[in-house]
N, C-alpha and C positions, 0 to 999 in steps of 0.2 A: 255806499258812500254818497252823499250826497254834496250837490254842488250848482253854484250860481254860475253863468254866464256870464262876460259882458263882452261884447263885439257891435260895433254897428253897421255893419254890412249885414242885412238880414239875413241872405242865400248862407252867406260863410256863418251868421249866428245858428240859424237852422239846421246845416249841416252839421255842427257840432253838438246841438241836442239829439238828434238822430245817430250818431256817431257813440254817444256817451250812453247815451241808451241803451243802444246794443252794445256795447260793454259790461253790463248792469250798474251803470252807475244812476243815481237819483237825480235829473236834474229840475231843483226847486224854486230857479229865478232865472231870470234873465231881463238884461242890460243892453241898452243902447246907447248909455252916455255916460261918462264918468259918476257922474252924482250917483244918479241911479241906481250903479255899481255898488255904491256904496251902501243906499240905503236896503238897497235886495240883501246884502250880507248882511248889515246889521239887522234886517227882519230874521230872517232866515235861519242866522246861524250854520252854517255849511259846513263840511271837512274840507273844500278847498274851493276854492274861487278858482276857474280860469278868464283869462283876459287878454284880450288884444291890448299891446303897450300905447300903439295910436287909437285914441276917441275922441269924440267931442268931448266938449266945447271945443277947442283950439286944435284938434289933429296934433298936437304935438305926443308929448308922452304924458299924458290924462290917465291913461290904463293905468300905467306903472305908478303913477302918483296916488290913485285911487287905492290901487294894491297895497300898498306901504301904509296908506293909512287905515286899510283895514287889519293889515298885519298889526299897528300900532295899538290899536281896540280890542284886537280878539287876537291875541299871541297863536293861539291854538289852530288857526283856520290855516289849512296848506295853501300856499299862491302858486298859479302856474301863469306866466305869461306869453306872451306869444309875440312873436315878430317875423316880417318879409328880410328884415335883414337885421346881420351881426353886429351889433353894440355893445363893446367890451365893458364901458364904463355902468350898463344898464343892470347887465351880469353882476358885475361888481357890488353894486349898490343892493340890489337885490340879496345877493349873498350877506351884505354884513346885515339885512334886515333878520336874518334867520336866527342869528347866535340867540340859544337857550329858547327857539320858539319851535312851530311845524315845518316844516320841510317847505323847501322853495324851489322853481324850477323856470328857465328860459330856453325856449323851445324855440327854434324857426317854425313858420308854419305849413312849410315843405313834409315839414315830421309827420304832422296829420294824416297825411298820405295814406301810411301805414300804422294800419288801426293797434294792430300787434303791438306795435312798440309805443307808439302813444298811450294806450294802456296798460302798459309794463310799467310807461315814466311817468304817469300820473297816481297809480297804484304805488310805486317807491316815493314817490314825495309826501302822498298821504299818510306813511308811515315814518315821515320825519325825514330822509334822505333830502341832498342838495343836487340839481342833477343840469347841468348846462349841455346843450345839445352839441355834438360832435364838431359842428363848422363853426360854433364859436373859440371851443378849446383848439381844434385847427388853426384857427387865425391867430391866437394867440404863439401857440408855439412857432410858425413859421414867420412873426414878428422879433426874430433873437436880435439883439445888437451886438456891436461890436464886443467881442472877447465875453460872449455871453458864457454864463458856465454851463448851460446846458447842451452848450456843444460839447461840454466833455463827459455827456451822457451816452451810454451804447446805444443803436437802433430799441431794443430789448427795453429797456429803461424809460425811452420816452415813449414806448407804448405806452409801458406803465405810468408814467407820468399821465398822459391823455388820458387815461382810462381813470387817474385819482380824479383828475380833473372834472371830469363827469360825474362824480359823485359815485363812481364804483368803493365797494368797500374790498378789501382782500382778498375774499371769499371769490366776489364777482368776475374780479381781474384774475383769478385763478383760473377758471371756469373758462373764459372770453379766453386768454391767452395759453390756455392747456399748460398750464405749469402747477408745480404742488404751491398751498398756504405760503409754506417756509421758504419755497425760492422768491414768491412776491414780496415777501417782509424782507427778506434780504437787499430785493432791489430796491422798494423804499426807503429804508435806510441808509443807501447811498443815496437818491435823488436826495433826503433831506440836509447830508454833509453837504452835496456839489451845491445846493442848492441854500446853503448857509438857514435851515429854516426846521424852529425845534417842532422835535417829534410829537405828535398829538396819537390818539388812538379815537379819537371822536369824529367820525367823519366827516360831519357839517365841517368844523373846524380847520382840517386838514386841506379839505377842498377850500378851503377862504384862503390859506395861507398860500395854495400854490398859483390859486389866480388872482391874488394880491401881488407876488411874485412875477407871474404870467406879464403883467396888466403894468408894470413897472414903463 
């Protein structure tokens, strides 16, 4: 798979082409400012851009901005972005960039860490998957308000829930919580009554609705 950078901390941009490498993945560009970002991708053509959300020009969120508009040019190219900290609305936005495109993903960049699973989550998003990293879907779920319905979820359920949330499909939450297929569809199916939100089987989709829900 191959794929463009963009980070302007050179140490941190380095260590992630060294990092992506040994993974096997190809990496074909690399970025030190938003623009850049952009133009590396449109040379390039990539299966997925990762990016830091803060760059130049402005340290604001340039990355994500960059990202969105390459998603907007090239439907097909997977985005992964990267952040020191959880922005619910960043997730958000990101996710509704994904409907009927490549797979999208926002990662802390604590995840790097662990090569393993960095590589798991950038391999599942290249493949089309939505996958928001664990302390996002955390902050979300432990933000309920008053007379939330997802307190009338079992312990059991809002795993399952965190686990939709992350962009697991069925299969995965079966695996991750040692239950069969058909006892996870079962619990979906309630989370989607309690949680008043029609049934999808398309995973991008699903994971939009419940951190649309989440994100309320």
């Amino acid at each position: 798979m191959r794929v463009v950078i963009g980070e302007d901390q050179a140490l941190m941009r380095e260590g992630l082409v060294l990092l992506l490498q040994r993974g096997g993945f190809e990496v074909v560009g690399e970025a030190g400012d938003a623009l850049d970002l952009v133009r590396k991708a449109d040379a390039h053509r990539p299966d997925v851009v990762v990016a830091d959300i803060r760059m130049p020009p402005t340290q604001t969120d340039d990355g994500l901005r960059a990202a969105l508009r390459i998603r907007e040019s090239t439907p097909r190219i997977a985005i992964v972005v990267l952040s020191q900290h959880v922005q619910r609305e960043y997730a958000i936005e990101l996710l509704e960039s994904g409907v009927g495109a490549g797979g999208v993903g926002y990662l802390l960049k604590q995840r790097v860490a662990d090569a393993d699973t960095f590589y798991s989550d950038v391999r599942r998003i290249c493949a089309g998957a939505s996958v928001l990293d664990p302390e996002v879907v955390a902050a979300m779920l432990t933000s309920a308000r008053a007379d939330d319905p997802i307190d009338d979820l079992t312990a059991r359920q809002r795993d399952v829930l965190a686990l939709m949330a992350e962009g697991r499909s069925n299969t995965g939450i079966a695996e991750r919580l040692k239950l069969t297929e058909k006892a996870v569809i079962k619990h979906v199916s309630h989370i989607y009554d309690v949680l008043g939100l029609r049934h999808t089987s398309d995973d991008h989709r699903r994971v939009l609705a419940v951190t649309r829900y989440l994100n309320r």
